[in-house]
C-alpha positions in Angstrom: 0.0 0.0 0.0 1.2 3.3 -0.9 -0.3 6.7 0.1 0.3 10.2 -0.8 -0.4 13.3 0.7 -0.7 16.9 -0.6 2.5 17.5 -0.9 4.7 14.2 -2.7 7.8 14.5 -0.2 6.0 12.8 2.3 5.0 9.6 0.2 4.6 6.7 2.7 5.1 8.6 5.7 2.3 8.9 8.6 1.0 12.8 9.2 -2.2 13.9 10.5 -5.2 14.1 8.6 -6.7 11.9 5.7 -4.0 11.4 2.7 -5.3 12.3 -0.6 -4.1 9.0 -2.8 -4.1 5.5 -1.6 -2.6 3.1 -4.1 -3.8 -0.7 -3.1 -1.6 -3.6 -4.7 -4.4 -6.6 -4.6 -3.6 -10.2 -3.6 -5.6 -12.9 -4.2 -5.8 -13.9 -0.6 -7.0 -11.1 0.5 -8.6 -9.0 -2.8 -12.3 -9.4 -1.3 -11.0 -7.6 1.8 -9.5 -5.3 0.1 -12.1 -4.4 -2.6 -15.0 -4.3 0.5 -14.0 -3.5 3.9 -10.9 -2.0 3.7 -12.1 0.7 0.5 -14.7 1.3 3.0 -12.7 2.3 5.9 -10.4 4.7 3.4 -13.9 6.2 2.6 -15.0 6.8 5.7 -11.2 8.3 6.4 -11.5 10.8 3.6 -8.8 9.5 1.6 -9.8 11.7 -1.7 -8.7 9.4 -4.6 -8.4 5.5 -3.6 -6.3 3.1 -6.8 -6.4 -0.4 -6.7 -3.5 -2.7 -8.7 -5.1 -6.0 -10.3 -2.4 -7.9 -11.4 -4.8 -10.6 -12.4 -7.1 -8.6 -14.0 -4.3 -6.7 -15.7 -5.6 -3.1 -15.0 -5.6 0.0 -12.5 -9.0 1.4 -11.1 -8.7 4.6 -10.4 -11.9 6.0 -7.4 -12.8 9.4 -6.4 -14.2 9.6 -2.8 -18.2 11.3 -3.7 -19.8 12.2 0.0 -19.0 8.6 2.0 -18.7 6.6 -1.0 -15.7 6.1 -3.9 -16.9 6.4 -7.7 -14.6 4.6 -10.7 -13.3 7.6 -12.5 -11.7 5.1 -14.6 -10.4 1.1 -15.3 -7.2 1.3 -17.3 -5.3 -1.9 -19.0 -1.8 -2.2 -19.6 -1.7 -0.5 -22.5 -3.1 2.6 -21.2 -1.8 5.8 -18.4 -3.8 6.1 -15.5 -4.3 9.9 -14.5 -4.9 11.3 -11.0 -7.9 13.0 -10.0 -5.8 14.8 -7.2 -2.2 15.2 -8.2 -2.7 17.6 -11.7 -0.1 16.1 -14.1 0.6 12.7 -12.7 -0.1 9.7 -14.7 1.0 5.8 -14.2 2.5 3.9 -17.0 0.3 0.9 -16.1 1.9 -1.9 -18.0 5.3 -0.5 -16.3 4.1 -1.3 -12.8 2.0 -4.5 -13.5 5.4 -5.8 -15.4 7.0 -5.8 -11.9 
């Protein structure tokens, strides 16, 4: 799991308040968890923009938190850049991170 707050020099590191991206790698153990409870906790925490990595699937979803509940901006294959919602500019080379 990877989080980012407002400001990018403080990727991974704990600070007060909600983060703005959460970036979820999914496992197959645990991908209903993570899909279900967990999404709904990060909801509930205000975490703005909520990404989830299916390597099985082969594609990025990319969320944007809407009152209590997340909304999929976008599903993007490994072909394709994911954009943030949040952070203006950044995109992720998807088939560069699901290659790893």
């Amino acid at each position: 799991m990877i989080w980012l707050g407002a400001d990018v020099e403080h990727i991974g590191e704990r600070e007060s308040g909600p983060h703005t991206v959460l970036v979820e790698v999914l496992s197959p153990s645990t991908s209903v968890t993570d899909t279900g409870v967990k999404t709904e906790e990060y909801a509930l925490a205000g975490i703005r923009e909520h990404w989830t990595l299916d390597s099985q699937l082969g594609r990025v979803n990319v969320f944007a938190l809407e009152g209590r509940a997340y909304r999929l901006v976008g599903a993007y294959a490994a072909d394709q850049r994911a954009p943030s919602q949040e952070m203006a500019g950044f995109t992720l080379d998807v088939g560069a991170v699901l290659r790893r």
